[in-house]
Backbone as JSON Lines, residues from 0, in Angstrom:
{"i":0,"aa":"X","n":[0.84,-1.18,0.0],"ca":[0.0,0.0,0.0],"c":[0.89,1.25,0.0]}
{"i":1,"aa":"X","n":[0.66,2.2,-0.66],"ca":[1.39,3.47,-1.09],"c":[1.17,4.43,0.24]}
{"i":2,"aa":"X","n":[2.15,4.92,0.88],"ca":[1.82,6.24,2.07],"c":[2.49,7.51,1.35]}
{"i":3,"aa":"X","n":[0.66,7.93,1.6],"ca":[0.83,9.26,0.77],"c":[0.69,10.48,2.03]}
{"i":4,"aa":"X","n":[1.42,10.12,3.24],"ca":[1.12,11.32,3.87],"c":[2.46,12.27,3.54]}
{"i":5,"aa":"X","n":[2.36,13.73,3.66],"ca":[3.24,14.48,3.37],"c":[3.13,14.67,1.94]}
{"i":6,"aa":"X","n":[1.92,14.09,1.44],"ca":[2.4,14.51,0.21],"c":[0.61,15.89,0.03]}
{"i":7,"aa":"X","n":[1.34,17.37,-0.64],"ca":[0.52,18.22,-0.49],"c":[-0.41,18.36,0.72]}
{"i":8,"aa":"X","n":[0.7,18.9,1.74],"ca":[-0.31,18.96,3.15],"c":[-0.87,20.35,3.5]}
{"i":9,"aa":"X","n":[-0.8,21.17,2.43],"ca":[-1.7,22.33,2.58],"c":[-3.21,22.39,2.42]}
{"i":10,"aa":"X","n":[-3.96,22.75,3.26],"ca":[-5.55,22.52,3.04],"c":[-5.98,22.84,1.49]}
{"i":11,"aa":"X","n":[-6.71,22.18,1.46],"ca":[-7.17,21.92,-0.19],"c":[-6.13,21.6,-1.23]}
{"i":12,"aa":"X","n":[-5.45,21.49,-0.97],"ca":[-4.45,20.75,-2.38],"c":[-4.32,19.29,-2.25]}
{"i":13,"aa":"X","n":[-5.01,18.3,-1.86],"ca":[-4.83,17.15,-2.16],"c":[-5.88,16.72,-2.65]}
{"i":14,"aa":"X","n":[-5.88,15.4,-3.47],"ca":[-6.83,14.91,-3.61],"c":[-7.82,14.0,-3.35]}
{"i":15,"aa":"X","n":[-7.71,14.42,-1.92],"ca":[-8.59,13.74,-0.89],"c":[-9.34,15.23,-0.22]}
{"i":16,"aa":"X","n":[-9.06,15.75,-1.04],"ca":[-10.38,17.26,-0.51],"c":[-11.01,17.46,-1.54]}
{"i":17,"aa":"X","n":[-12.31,17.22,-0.95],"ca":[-14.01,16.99,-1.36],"c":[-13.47,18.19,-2.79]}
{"i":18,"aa":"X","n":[-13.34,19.67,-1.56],"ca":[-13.16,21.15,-2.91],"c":[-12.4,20.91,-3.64]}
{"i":19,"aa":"X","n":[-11.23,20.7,-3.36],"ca":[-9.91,20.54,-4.55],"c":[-10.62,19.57,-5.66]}
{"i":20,"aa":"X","n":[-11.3,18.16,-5.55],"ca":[-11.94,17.85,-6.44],"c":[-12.85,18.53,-7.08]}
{"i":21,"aa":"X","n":[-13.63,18.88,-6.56],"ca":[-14.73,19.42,-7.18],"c":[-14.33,20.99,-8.16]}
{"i":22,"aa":"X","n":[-13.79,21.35,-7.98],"ca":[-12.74,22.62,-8.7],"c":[-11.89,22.01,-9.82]}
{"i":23,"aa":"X","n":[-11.51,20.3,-9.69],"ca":[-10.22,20.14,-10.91],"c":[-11.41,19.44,-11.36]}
{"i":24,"aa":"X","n":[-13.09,19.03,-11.62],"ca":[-13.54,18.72,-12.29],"c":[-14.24,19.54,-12.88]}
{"i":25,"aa":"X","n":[-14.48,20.7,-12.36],"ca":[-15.29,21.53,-13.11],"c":[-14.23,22.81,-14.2]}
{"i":26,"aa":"X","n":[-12.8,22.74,-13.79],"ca":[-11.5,23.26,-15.15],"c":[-11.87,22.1,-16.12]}
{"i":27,"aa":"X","n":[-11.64,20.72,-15.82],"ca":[-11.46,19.7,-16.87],"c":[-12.64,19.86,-17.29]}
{"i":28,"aa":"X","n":[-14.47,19.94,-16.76],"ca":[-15.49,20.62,-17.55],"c":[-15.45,21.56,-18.76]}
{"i":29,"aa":"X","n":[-14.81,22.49,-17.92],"ca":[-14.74,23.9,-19.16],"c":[-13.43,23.27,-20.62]}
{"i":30,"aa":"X","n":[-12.71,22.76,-19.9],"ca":[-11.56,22.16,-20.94],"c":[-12.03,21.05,-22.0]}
{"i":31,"aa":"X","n":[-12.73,20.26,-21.9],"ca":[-13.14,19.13,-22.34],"c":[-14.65,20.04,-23.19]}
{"i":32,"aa":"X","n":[-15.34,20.77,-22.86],"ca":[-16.26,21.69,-23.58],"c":[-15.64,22.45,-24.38]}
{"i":33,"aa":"X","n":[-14.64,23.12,-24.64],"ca":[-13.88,23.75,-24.96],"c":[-13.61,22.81,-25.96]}
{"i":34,"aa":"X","n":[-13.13,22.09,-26.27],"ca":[-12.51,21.25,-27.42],"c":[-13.59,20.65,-27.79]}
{"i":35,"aa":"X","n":[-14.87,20.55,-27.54],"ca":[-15.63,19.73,-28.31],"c":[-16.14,20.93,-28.81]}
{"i":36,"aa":"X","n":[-16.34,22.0,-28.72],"ca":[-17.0,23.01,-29.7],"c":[-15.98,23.85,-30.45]}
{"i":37,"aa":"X","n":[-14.96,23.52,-30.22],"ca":[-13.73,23.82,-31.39],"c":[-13.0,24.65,-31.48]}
{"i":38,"aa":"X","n":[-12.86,24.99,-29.82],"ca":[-12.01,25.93,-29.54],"c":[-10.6,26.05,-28.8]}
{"i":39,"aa":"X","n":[-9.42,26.55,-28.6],"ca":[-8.53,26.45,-27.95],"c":[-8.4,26.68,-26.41]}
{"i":40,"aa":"X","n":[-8.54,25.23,-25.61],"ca":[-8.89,25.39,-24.6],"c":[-8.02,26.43,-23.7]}
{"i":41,"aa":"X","n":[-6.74,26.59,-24.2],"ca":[-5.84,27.68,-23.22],"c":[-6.78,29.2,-23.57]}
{"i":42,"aa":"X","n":[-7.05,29.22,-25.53],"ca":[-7.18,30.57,-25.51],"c":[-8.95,30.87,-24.8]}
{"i":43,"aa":"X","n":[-9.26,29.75,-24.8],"ca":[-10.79,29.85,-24.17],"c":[-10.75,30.31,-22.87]}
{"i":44,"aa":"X","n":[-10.02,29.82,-22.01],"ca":[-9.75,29.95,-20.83],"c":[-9.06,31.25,-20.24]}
{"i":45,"aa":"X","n":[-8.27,32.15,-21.21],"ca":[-7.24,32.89,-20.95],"c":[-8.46,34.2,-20.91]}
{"i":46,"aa":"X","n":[-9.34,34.49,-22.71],"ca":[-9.94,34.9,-22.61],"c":[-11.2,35.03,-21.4]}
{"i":47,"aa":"X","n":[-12.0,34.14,-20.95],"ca":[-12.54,34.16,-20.27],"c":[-12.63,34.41,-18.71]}
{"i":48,"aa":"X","n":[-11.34,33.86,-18.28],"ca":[-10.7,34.28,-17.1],"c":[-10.37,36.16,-16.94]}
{"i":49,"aa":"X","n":[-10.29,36.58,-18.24],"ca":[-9.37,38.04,-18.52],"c":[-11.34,38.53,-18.67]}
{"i":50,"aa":"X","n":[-12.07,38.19,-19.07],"ca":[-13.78,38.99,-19.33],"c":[-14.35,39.0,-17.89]}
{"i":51,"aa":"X","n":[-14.1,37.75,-17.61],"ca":[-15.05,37.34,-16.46],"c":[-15.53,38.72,-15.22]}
{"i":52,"aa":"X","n":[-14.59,38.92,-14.9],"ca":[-14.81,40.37,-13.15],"c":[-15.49,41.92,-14.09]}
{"i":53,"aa":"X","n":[-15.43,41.9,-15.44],"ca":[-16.2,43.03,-15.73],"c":[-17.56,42.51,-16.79]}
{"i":54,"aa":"X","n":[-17.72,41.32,-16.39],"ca":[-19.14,40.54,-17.58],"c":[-20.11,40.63,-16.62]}
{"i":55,"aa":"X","n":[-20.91,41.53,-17.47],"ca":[-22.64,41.62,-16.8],"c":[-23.29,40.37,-16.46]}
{"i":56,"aa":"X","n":[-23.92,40.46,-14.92],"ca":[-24.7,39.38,-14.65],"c":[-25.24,38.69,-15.78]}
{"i":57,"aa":"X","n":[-25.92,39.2,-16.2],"ca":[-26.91,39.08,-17.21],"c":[-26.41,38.51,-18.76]}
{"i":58,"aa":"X","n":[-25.4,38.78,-18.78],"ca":[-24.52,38.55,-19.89],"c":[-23.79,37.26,-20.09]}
{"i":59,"aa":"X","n":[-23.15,36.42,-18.76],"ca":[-22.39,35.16,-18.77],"c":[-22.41,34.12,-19.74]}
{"i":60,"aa":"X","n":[-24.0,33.88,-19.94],"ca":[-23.96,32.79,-20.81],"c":[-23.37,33.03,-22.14]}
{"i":61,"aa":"X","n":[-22.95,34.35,-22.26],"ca":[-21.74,34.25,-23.38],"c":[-20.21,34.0,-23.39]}
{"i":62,"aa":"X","n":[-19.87,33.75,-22.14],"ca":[-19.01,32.84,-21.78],"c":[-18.35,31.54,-21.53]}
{"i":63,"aa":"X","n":[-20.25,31.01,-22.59],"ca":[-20.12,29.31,-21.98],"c":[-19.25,29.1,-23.2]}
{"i":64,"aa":"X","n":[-18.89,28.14,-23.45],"ca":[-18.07,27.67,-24.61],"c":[-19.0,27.59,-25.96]}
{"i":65,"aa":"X","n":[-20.08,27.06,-25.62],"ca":[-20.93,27.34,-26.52],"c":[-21.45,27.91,-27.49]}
{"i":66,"aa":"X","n":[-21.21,29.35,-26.95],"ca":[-21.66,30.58,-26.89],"c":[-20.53,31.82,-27.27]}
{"i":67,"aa":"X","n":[-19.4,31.21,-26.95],"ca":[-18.47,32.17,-26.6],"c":[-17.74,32.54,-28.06]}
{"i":68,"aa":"X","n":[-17.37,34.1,-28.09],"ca":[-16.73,34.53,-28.94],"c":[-15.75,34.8,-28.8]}
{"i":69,"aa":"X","n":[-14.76,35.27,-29.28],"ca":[-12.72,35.75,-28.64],"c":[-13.61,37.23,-28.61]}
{"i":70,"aa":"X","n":[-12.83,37.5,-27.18],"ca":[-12.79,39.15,-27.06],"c":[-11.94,40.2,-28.7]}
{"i":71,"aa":"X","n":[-10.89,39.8,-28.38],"ca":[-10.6,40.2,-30.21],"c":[-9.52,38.63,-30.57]}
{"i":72,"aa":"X","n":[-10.21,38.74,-31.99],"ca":[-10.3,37.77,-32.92],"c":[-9.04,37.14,-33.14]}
{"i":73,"aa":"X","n":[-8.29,38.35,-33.21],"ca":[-6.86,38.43,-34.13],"c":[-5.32,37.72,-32.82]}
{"i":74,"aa":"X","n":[-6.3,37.95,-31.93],"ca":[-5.17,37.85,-30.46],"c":[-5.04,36.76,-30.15]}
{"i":75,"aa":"X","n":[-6.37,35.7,-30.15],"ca":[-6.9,34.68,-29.03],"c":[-6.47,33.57,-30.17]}
């Protein structure tokens, strides 16, 4: 049997915390969406991370991958 103590003993970085899971499945969500609608999951992500703190409530679902456009075209 493998002893994994000491290994990442800062709260939430292992993967035996409920959050830390639930956070690296919902990146691999957006990542794995991201490539099935045909987009570059870094530039999907870079963009969206960089829109996100000034995107109107109301507005998000143009952020889904789905949905989503490059902030400018020529960059992303």
């Amino acid at each position: 049997m493998a002893n994994f103590s000491g290994v990442a003993e800062r709260p939430g970085m292992n993967a035996y915390s409920l959050r830390s899971g639930q956070r690296a499945a919902a990146v691999m969500t957006l990542i794995q969406s991201a490539k099935l609608n045909g987009h570059d999951p870094y530039a999907y992500l870079k963009d969206v991370l960089t829109r996100l703190p000034t995107q109107k409530n109301n507005a998000i679902d143009e952020l889904l991958p789905h949905n989503w456009k490059p902030a400018i075209p020529d960059k992303v």
